[in-house]
C-alpha positions as CSV (number, residue, x, y, z in Angstrom):
1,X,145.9,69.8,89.9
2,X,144.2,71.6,92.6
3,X,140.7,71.5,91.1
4,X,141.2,67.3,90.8
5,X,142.0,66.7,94.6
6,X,139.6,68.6,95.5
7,X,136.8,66.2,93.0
8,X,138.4,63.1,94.6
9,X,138.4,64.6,98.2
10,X,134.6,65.3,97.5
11,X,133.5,62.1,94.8
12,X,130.6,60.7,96.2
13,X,129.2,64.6,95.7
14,X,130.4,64.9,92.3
15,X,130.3,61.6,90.5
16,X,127.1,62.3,89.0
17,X,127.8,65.7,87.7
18,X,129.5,66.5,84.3
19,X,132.7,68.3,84.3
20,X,131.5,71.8,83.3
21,X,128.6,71.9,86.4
22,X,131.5,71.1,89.1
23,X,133.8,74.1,87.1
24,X,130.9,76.4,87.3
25,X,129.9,75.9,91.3
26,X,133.9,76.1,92.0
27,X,133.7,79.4,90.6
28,X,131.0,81.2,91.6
29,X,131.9,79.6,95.0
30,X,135.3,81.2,95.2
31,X,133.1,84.7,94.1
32,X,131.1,84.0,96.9
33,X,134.1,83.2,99.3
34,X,136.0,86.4,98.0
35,X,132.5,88.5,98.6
36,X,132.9,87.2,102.2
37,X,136.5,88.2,102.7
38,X,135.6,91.8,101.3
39,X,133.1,91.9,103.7
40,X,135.3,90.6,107.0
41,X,138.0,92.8,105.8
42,X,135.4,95.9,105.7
43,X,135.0,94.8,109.2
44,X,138.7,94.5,110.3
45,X,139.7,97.6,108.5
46,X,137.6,99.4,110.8
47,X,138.5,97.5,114.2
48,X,135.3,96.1,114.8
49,X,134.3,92.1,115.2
50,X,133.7,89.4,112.3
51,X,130.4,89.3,114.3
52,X,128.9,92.5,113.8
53,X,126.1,92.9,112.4
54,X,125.7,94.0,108.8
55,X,122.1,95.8,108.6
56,X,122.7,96.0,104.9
57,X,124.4,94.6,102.3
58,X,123.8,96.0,99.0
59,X,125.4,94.0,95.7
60,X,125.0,94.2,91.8
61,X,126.3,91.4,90.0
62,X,125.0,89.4,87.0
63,X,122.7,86.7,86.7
64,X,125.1,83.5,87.2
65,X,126.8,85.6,90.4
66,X,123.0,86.2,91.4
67,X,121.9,82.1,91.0
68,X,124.8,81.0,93.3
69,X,124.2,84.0,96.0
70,X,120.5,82.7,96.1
71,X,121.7,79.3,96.1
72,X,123.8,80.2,99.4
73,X,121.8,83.3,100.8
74,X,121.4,81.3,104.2
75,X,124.7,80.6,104.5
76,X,126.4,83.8,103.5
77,X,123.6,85.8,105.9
78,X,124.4,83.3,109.0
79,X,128.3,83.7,108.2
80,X,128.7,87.8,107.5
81,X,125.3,88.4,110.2
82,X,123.8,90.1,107.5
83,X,120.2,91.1,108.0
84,X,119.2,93.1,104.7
85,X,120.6,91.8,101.6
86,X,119.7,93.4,98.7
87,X,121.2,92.5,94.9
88,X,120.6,94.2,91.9
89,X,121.2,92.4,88.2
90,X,123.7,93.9,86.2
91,X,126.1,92.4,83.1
92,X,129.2,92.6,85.1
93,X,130.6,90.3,87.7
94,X,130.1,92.0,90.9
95,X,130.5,95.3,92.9
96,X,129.4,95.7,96.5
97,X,127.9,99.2,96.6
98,X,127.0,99.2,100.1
99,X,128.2,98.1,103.5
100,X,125.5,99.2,106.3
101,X,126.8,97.5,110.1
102,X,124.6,97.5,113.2
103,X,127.5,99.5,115.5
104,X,126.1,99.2,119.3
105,X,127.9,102.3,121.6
C-alpha cells in the first residue's frame, strides 16, 4: 500500500517507468537512506554534530548498491559532509568498514 501512494504522490516522475525500475530505485534508495542513518548515528553515538565532517568514508557493497551510490554521490557527500568516499565492489549488500571524522579541538 505504501509503495502505491508513494507512485501517485510522485506520477508525473514515474509514469514513464515500468514497475520493476520504480521497485529497484525504492530500494537501493532506502540502502542509501539507512547508510545515512548509520552514519548520523556514528555521529550521535559519540556526542558530536550531524555536521561534522567525515574525512573518510570507506564502504564495500556490490555492484547495484555501487550504481545507486554513484547515482547520489553528491547528495549523500553534501548531506553526511563527507570529503573522501571510497567503495570497494564486493558480492554482498553492504558493510561500512570505515568511519574517519574531521574532529576540530
Amino acid at each position: 500500500m505504501e509503495f502505491f501512494i508513494y507512485l501517485i504522490e510522485h506520477y508525473s516522475f514515474y509514469k514513464n517507468k515500468n514497475t520493476s525500475d520504480v521497485i529497484k530505485e525504492l530500494k537501493y534508495g532506502d540502502i542509501i537512506c539507512n547508510l545515512i542513518s548509520e552514519v548520523r548515528g556514528y555521529k550521535s553515538l559519540n556526542n558530536l554534530s550531524l555536521k561534522t565532517p567525515v574525512k573518510t568514508l570507506e564502504i564495500t557493497c556490490n555492484n547495484n548498491i555501487l550504481e545507486a551510490i554513484e547515482n547520489s554521490k553528491l547528495d549523500l557527500c553534501a548531506t553526511l559532509f563527507i570529503n573522501n568516499l571510497i567503495i570497494n565492489n564486493c558480492k554482498s549488500d553492504y558493510t561500512i568498514n570505515k568511519i574517519e571524522l574531521e574532529i576540530q579541538d
